[in-house]
C-alpha positions as CSV (number, residue, x, y, z in Angstrom):
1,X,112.9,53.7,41.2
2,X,116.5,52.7,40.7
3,X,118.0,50.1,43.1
4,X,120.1,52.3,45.9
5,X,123.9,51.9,45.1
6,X,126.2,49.9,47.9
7,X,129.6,50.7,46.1
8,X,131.6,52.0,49.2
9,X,133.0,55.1,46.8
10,X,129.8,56.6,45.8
11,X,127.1,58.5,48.0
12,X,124.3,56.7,48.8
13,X,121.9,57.0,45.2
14,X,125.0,57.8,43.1
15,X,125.2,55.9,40.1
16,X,128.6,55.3,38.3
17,X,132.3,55.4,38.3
18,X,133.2,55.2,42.0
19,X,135.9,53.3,42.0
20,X,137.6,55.2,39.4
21,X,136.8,58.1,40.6
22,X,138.5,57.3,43.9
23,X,141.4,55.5,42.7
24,X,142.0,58.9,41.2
25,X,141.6,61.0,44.5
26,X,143.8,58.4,46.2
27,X,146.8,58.4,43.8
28,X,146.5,62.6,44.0
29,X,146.0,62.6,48.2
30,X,149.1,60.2,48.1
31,X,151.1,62.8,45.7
32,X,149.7,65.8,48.3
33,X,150.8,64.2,51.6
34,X,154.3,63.0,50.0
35,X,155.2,67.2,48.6
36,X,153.5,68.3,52.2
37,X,155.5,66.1,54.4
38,X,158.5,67.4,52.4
39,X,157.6,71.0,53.0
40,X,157.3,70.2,56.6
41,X,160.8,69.1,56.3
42,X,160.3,65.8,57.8
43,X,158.6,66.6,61.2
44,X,156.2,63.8,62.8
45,X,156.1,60.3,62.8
46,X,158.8,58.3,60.8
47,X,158.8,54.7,59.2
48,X,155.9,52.3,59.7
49,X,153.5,54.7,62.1
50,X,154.0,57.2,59.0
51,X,153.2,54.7,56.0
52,X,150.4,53.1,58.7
53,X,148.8,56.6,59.0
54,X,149.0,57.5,55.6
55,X,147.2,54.6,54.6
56,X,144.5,55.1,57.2
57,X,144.0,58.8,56.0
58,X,143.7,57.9,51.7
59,X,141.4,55.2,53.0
60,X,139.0,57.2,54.9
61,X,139.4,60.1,52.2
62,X,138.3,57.4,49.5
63,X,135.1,56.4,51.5
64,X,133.6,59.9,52.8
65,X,131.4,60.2,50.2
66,X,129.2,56.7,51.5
67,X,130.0,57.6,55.0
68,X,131.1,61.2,55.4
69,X,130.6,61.6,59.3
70,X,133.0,58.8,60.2
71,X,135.3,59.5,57.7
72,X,135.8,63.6,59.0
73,X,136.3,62.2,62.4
74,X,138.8,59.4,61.6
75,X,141.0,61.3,59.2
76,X,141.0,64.4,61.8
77,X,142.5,62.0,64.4
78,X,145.0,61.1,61.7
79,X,145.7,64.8,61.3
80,X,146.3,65.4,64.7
81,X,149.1,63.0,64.9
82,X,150.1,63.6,61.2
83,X,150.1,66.6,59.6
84,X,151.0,65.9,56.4
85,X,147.2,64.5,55.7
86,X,145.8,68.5,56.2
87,X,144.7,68.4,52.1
88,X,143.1,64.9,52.4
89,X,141.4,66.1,55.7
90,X,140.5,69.7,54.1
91,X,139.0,67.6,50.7
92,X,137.3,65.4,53.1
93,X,135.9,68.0,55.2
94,X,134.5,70.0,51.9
95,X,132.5,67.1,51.0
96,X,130.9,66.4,54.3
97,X,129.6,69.6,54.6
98,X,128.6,70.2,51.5
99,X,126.4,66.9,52.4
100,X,125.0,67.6,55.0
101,X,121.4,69.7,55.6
102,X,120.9,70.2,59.2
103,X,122.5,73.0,60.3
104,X,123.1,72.3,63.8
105,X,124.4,68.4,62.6
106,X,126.7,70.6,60.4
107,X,128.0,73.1,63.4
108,X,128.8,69.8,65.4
109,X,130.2,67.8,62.9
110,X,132.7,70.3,62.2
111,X,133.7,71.1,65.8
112,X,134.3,67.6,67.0
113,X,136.8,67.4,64.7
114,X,138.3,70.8,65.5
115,X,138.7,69.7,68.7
116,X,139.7,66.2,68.2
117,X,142.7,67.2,65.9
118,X,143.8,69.5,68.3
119,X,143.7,67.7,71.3
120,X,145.4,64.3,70.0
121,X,148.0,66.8,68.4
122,X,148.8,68.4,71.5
123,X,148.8,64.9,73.2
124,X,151.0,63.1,70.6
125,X,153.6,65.6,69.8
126,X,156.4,64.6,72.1
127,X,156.0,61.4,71.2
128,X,156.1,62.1,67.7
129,X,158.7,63.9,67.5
130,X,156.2,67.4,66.3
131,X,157.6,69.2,69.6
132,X,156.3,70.1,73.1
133,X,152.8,69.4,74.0
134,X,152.1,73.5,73.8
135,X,153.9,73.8,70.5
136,X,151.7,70.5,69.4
137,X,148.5,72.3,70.4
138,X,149.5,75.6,68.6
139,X,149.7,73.4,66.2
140,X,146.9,71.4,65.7
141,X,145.0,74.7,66.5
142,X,146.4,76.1,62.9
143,X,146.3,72.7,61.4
144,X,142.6,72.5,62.3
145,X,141.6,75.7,61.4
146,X,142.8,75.6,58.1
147,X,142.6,72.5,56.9
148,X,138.7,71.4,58.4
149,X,137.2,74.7,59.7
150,X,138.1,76.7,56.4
151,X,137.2,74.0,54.0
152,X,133.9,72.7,55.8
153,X,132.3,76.4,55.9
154,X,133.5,77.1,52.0
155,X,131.3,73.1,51.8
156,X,128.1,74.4,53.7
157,X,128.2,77.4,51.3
158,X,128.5,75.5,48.6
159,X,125.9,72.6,49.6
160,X,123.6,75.9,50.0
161,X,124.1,77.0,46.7
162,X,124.0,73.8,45.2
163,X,120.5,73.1,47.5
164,X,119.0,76.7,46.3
165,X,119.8,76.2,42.6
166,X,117.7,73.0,43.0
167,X,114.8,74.4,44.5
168,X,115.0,77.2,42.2
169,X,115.1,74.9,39.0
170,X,112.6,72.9,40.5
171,X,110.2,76.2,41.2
172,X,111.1,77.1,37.6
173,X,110.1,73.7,36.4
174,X,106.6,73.5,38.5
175,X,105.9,77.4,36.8
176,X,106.3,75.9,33.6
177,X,104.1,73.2,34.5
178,X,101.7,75.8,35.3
179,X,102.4,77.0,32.6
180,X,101.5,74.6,30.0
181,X,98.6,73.5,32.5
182,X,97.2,76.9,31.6
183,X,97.5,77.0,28.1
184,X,96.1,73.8,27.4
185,X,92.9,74.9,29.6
186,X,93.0,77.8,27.8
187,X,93.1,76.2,24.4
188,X,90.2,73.5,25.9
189,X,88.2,76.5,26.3
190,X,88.6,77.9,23.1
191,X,87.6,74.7,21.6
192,X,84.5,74.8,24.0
193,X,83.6,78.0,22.4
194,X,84.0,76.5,19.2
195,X,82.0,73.5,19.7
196,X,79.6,75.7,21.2
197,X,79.3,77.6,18.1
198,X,78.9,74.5,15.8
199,X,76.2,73.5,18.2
200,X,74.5,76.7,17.7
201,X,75.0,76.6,13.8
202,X,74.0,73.2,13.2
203,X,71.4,73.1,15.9
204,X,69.9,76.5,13.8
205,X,70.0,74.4,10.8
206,X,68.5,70.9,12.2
207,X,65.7,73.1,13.9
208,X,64.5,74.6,10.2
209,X,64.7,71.2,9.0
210,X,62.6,69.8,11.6
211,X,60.1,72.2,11.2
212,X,59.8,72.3,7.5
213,X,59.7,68.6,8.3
214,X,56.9,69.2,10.6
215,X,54.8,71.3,8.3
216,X,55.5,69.0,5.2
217,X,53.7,66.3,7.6
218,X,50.7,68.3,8.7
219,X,50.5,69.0,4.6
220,X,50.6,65.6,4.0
221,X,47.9,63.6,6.3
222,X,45.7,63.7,3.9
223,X,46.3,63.7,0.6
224,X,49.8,61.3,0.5
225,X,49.8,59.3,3.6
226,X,52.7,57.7,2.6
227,X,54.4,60.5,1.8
228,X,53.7,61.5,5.1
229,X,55.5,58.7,7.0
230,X,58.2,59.9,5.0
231,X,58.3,63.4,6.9
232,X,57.9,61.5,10.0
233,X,60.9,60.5,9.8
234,X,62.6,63.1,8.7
235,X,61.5,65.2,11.6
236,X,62.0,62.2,14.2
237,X,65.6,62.2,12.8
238,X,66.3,65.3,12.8
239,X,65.4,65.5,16.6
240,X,67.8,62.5,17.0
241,X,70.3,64.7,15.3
242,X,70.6,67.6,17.7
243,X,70.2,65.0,20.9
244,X,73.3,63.1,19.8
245,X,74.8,66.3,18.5
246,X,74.7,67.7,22.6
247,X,75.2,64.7,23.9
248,X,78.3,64.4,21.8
249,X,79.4,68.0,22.5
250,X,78.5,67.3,26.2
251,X,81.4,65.6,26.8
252,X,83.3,68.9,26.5
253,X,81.7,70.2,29.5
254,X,80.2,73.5,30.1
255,X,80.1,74.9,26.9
256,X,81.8,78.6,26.3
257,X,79.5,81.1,25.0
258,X,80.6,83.6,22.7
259,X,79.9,87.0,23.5
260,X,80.1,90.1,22.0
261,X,78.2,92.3,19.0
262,X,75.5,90.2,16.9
263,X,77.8,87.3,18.7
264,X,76.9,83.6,16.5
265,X,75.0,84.8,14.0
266,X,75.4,84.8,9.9
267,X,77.2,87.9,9.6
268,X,79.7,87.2,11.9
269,X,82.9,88.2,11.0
270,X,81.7,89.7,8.1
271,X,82.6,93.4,7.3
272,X,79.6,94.5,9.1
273,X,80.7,92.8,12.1
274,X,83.9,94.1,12.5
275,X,83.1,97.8,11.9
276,X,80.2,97.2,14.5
277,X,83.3,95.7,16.8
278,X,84.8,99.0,15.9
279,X,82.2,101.3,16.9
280,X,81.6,99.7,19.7
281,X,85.1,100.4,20.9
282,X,85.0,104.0,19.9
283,X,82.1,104.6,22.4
284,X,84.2,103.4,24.8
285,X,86.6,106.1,24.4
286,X,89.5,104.3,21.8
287,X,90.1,105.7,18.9
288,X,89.8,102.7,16.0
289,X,91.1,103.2,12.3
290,X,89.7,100.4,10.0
291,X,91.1,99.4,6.7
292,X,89.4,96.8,4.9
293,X,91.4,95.5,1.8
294,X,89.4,93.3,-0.5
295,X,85.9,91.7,-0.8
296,X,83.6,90.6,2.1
297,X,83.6,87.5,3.7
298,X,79.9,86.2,3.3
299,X,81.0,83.8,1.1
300,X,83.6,82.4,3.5
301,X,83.1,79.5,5.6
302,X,81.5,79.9,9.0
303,X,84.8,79.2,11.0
304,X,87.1,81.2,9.3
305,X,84.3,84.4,9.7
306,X,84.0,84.1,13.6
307,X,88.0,83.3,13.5
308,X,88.2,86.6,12.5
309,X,85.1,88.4,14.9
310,X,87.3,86.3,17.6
311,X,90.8,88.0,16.8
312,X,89.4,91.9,16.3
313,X,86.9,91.3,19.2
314,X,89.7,89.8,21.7
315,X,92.7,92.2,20.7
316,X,90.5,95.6,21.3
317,X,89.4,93.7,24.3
318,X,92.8,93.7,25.3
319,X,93.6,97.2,24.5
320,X,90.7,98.0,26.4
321,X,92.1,96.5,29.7
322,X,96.1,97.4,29.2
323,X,96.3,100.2,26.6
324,X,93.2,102.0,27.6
325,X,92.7,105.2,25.1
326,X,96.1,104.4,22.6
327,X,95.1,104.4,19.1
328,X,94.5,101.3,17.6
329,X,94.7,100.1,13.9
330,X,92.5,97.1,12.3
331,X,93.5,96.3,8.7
332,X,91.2,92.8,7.3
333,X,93.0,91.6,4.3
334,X,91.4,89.5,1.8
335,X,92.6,87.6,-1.1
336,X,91.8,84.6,-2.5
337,X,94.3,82.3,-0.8
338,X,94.1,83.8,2.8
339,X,92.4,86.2,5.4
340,X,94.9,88.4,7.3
341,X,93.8,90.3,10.3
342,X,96.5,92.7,12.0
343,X,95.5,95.1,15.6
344,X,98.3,97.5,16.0
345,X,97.6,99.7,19.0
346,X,100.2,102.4,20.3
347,X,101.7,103.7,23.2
348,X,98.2,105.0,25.5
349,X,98.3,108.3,26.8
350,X,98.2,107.2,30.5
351,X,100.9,104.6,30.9
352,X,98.8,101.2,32.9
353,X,99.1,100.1,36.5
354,X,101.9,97.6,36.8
355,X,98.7,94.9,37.5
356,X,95.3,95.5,36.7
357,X,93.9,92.3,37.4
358,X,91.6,92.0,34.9
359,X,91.7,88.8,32.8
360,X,93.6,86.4,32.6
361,X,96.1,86.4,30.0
362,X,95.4,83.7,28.1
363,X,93.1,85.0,25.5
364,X,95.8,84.7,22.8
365,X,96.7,81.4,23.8
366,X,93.1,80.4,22.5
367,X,93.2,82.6,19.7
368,X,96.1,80.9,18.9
369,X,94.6,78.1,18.8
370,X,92.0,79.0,17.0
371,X,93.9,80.0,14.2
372,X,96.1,76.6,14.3
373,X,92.8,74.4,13.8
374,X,92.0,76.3,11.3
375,X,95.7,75.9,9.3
376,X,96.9,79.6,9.9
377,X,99.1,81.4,12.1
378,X,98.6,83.5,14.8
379,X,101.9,86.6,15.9
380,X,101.5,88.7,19.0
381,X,104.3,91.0,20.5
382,X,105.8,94.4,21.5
383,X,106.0,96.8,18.7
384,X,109.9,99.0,18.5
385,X,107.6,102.2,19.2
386,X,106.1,101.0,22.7
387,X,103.0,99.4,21.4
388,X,101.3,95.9,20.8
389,X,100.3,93.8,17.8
390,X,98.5,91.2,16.8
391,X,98.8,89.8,13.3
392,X,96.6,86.6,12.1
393,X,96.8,84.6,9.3
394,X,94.1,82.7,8.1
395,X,93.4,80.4,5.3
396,X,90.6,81.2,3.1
397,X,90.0,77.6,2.6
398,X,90.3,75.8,5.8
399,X,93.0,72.9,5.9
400,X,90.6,69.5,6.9
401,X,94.2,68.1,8.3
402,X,94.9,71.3,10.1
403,X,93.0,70.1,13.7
404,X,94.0,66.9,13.2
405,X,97.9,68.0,13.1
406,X,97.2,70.6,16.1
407,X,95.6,68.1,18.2
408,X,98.5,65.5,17.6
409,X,101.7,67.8,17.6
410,X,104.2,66.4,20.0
411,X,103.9,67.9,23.7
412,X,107.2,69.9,23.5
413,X,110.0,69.1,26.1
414,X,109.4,69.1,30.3
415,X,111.8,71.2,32.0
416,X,112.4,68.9,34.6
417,X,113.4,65.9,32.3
418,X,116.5,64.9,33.9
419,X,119.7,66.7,32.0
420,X,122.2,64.9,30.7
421,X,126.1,65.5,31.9
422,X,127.3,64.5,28.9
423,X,126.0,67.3,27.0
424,X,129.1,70.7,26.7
425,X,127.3,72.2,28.9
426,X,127.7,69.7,31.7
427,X,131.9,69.0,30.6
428,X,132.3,72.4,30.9
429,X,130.6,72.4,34.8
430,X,133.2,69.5,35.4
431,X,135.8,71.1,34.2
432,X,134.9,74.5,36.2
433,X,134.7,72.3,39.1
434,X,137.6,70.8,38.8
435,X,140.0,73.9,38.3
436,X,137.9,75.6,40.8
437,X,138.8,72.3,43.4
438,X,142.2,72.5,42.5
439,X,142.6,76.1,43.0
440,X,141.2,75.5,46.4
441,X,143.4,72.9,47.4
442,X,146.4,75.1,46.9
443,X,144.8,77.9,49.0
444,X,144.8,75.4,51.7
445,X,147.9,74.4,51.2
446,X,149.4,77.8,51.2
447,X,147.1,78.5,54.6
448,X,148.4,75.7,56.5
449,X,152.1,76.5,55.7
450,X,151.8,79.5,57.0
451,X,150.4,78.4,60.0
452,X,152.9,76.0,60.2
453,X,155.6,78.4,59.5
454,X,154.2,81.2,62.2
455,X,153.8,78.4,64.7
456,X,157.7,77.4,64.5
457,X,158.8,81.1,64.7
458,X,156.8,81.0,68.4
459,X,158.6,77.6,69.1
460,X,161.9,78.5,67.9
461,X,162.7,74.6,69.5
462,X,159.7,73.7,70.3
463,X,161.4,69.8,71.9
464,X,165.7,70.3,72.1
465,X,166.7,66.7,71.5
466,X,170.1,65.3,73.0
467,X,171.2,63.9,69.3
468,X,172.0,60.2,69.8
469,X,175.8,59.0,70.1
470,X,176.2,57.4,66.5
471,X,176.8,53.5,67.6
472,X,177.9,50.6,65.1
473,X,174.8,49.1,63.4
474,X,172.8,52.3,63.4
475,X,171.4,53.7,59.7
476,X,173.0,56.5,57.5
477,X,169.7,58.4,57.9
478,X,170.1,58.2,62.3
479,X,174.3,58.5,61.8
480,X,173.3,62.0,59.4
481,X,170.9,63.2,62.2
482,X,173.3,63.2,64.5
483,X,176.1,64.7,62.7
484,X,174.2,67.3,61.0
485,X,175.8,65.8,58.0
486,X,179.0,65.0,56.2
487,X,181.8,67.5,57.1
488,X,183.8,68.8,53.7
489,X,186.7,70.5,55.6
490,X,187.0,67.4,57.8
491,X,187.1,64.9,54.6
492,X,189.4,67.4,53.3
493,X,191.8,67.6,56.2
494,X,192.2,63.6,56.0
495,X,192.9,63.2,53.0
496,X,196.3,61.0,52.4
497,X,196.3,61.0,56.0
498,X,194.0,59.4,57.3
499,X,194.0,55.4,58.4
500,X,193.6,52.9,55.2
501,X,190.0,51.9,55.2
502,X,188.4,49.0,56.3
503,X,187.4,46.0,53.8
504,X,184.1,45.5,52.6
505,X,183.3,49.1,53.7
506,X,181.0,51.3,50.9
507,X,181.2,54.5,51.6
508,X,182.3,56.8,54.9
509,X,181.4,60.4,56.8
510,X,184.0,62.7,58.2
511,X,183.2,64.4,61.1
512,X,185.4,66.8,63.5
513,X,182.0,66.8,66.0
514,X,183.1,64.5,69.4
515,X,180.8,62.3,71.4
516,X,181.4,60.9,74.8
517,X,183.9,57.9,73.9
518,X,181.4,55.0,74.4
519,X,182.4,53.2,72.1
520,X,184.7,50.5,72.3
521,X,187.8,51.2,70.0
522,X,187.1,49.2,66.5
523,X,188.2,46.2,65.5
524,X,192.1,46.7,63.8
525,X,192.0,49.9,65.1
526,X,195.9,51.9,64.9
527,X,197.8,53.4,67.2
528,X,196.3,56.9,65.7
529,X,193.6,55.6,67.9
530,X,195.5,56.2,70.9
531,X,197.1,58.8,70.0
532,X,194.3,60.8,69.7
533,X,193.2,60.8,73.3
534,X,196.3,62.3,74.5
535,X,196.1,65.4,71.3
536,X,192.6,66.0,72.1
537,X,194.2,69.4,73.7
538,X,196.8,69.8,70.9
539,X,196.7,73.3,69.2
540,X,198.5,72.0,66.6
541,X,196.6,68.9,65.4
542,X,193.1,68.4,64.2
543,X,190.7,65.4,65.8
544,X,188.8,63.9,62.9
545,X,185.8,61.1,63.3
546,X,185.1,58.9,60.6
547,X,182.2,56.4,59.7
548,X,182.4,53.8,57.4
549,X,179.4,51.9,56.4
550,X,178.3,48.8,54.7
551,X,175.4,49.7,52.3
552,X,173.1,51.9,54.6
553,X,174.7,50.3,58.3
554,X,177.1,52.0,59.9
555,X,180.1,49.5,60.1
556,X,183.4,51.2,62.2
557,X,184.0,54.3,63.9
558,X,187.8,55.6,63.4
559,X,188.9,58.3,65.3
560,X,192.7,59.9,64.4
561,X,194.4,63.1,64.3
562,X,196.3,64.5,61.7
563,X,198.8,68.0,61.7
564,X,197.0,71.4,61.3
565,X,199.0,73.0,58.4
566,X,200.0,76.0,59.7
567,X,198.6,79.8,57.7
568,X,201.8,82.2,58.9
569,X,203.8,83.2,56.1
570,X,207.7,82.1,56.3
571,X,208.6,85.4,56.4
572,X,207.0,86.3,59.8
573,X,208.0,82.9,62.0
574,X,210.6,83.8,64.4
């Protein structure tokens, strides 16, 4: 048994690129929280509790598959109090799921998340910035629904699937063991029968030995006593013979008897035989056509004569039990080279019971192997017009290597060797899963936008927040916020107008949006400055803001006025 794997990236048993593997599903989460949080346009946590959270979330989405429980729970807390890690969470919660057996461990594992991401979303929100704490539990509501429910049933489906195709392969594999478990009794059994059949010939032949033996003694005692000794031994070895010879054949077990017409005798599988096989059919109501091309096979070794009884004898046997009254064709052809025996039945005038229960269907498998010993080959199948055949060709002159080959032929492949992933077969299952992963993914993430998307139209403003008086020392991003950006018409308005800038200052924002003045007046500031207070009210001029910053810091605030260029043509002014 392989050593279990500790690599913190791989299930427990899993062999192999781990840390690959999630280096790769890090890098993508990373890409898939960055275009989500930009889709959210920027709601939830900002800075280092963003960058901390994200972290926390690619770091449980690279372990779930070595601890998968933990993993959901921790990165559904993240997702309660950061949204943009619904696609990790959703790829973790697949994977769990899909893990896990127990049904009622599945049913809780998924709702303590559930709940979790909704509760610390609906806690959090204010405080991150998501909205009010109903608008944060609408929220985590869709965000949980879609992003762990969804995925972790579509994982118990597919852990199911995955689980039933094993069991199913692994019934398929223990059928084919069955199988083969069969065939090779079956095929022990014909060579039983065979052994039992060489028993009975040779046994036939040391018994006439032994008692010509035993006469050739009695003939003896008296007029060639030495001659006689002689015959003694001849007989007592002869009796030595057929012990050994059963003892030998012993170890085969129970010995299969042949059965049938004139069954082991010296004109079995001669012409005779068969047309007494024949006849014997016809009285029991089959019609049998025989066709016997060339000479007979008395000359023929003993084997390859009860090879052929065995093959008529056991296919109108068979047409007996399945094709009861069809009519059934026996041609024996003989040349010099070979013996070929076909039985051709056809379709039976009463079509058979879908199980009879009579035999045990693996008659051919012996014949077959029969056949093989012998150096020929044995066909059985269908016929096009409905019925069954059985064609066997025998050599006329047994192979000596033939049982030696048939008893050493490699055992062919096991089913349940493992299969290798590296074969087309197995790319093409990655690639499947892969497309059919990513395809996934983006149903997700199409799900959880428009929850996302319904949930904002219910909380038009979900949290109204007072936007912060821009200050010196405060960042462009903050200063932006609170101006709702940079004001064209207002940079337009002051130009060659307005105040000379500052030194050292980068770069500046125009603004005609006014704060509370707070701010102390800036340093060098002009007497626009004070001007400006008293034309707040002025029709006729325009109050402009501006802020001028130093790299990314807001440096001075500049408030001045400058004329409103007036839009009545010269020819209506009183």
């Amino acid at each position: 048994m392989a050593p279990t794997s500790r690599n913190p990236f791989t299930a427990p048993g899993e062999q192999g690129r781990g840390l690959w593997r999630a280096l790769a599903e890090v890098t993508g989460g990373a890409w898939l929280m960055l275009l989500t949080q930009e889709v959210l346009r920027g709601r939830g946590p900002s800075g280092e509790v963003q960058l901390l959270l994200g972290a926390v979330a690619l770091a449980l989405l690279a372990v779930r598959r070595r601890f998968p429980v933990i993993s959901l729970l921790g990165i559904s807390a993240v997702l309660g109090l950061l949204p943009a890690a619904g696609l990790p969470a959703a790829m973790t919660a697949y994977t769990t799921a899909k893990h896990l057996v127990v049904p009622r461990r599945r049913s809780a594992v998924l709702l303590a998340p559930t709940v979790l991401s909704t509760l610390a979303c609906a806690a959090f929100a204010p405080g991150l910035g998501l909205g009010s704490h109903p608008f944060g539990f609408a929220l985590g509501a869709v965000l949980a629904a879609t992003t762990l429910v969804v995925p972790g049933l579509l994982g118990m489906s597919g852990g199911q699937e995955v689980r039933l195709l094993r069991a199913l392969r692994d019934r398929a594999d223990a059928a084919e063991a069955t199988r083969r478990l069969a065939d090779s009794e079956s095929k022990m059994h014909e060579r039983s029968r065979i052994a039992a059949e060489m028993h009975d010939l040779v046994g036939h032949r040391l018994s006439l030995i032994s008692l010509h033996a035993g006469g050739l003694e009695m003939a003896l005692q008296k007029e060639s006593p030495e001659l006689r000794d002689e015959a003694v031994l001849v007989r007592r070895a002869t009796g030595d013979a057929m012990r050994e010879l059963r003892e030998v054949l012993g170890v085969l077990g129970p010995l299969g008897r042949d059965t049938g017409t004139d069954a082991l005798t010296g004109s079995t599988g001669t012409r005779s035989d068969v047309e007494a096989l024949a006849e014997e059919s016809r009285g029991g109501g089959i019609p049998v056509d025989l066709t016997w091309d060339g000479p007979d096979l008395t000359d023929r070794a003993a084997q390859v004569r009860r090879a052929v009884h065995r093959v008529v004898r056991e296919s109108l046997t068979n047409v007996h039990r399945y094709a009861a009254g069809a009519r059934v064709t026996v041609v024996v052809t003989h040349t010099d080279s070979r013996v070929e025996v076909l039985v051709r039945n056809g379709l039976p005038p009463v079509a058979p019971e879908a199980a009879t229960g009579l035999g045990s269907g693996r008659g051919l498998v012996g014949l077959r192997e029969r056949v093989a010993l012998l150096g020929g080959t044995l066909e059985a199948g269908p016929t096009p017009a409905g019925g069954f055949a059985v064609t066997a060709r025998i050599p006329a002159q047994p192979d000596p290597g033939a049982s030696l080959a048939a008893v050493g032929a490699p055992p062919r492949e096991s089913p349940s060797e493992p299969r290798s992933d590296d074969s087309p077969a197995g790319v093409q299952r990655r690639v499947v899963s892969a497309l059919s992963g990513l395809l996934g993914l983006i149903g997700v993430g199409v799900m959880m936008m428009c929850g996302f998307f319904l949930v904002a139209q219910g909380f038009p403003d979900p949290a109204p927040r007072k936007p912060e008086q821009p200050r010196i020392g405060m960042s462009r991003k903050m200063v932006e916020e609170a101006l709702y950006g940079d004001s064209t018409s207002a940079r337009a308005a002051a130009t060659g107008r307005e105040p000379a800038h500052p030194k050292s200052v980068t770069s500046c924002m125009y603004s005609t949006f006014q704060f509370e003045d707070s701010t102390p007046p800036a340093e060098g500031a002009g007497p626009g400055d004070a001007a400006a207070a008293g034309a707040e009210k002025d029709p006729d001029h325009l109050r402009i803001t501006r802020f001028c910053f130093r790299g990314d810091t807001l440096a001075t605030i500049d408030r001045f006025t400058v004329p409103v260029v007036s839009r009545t043509p010269p020819w209506e002014s009183p």
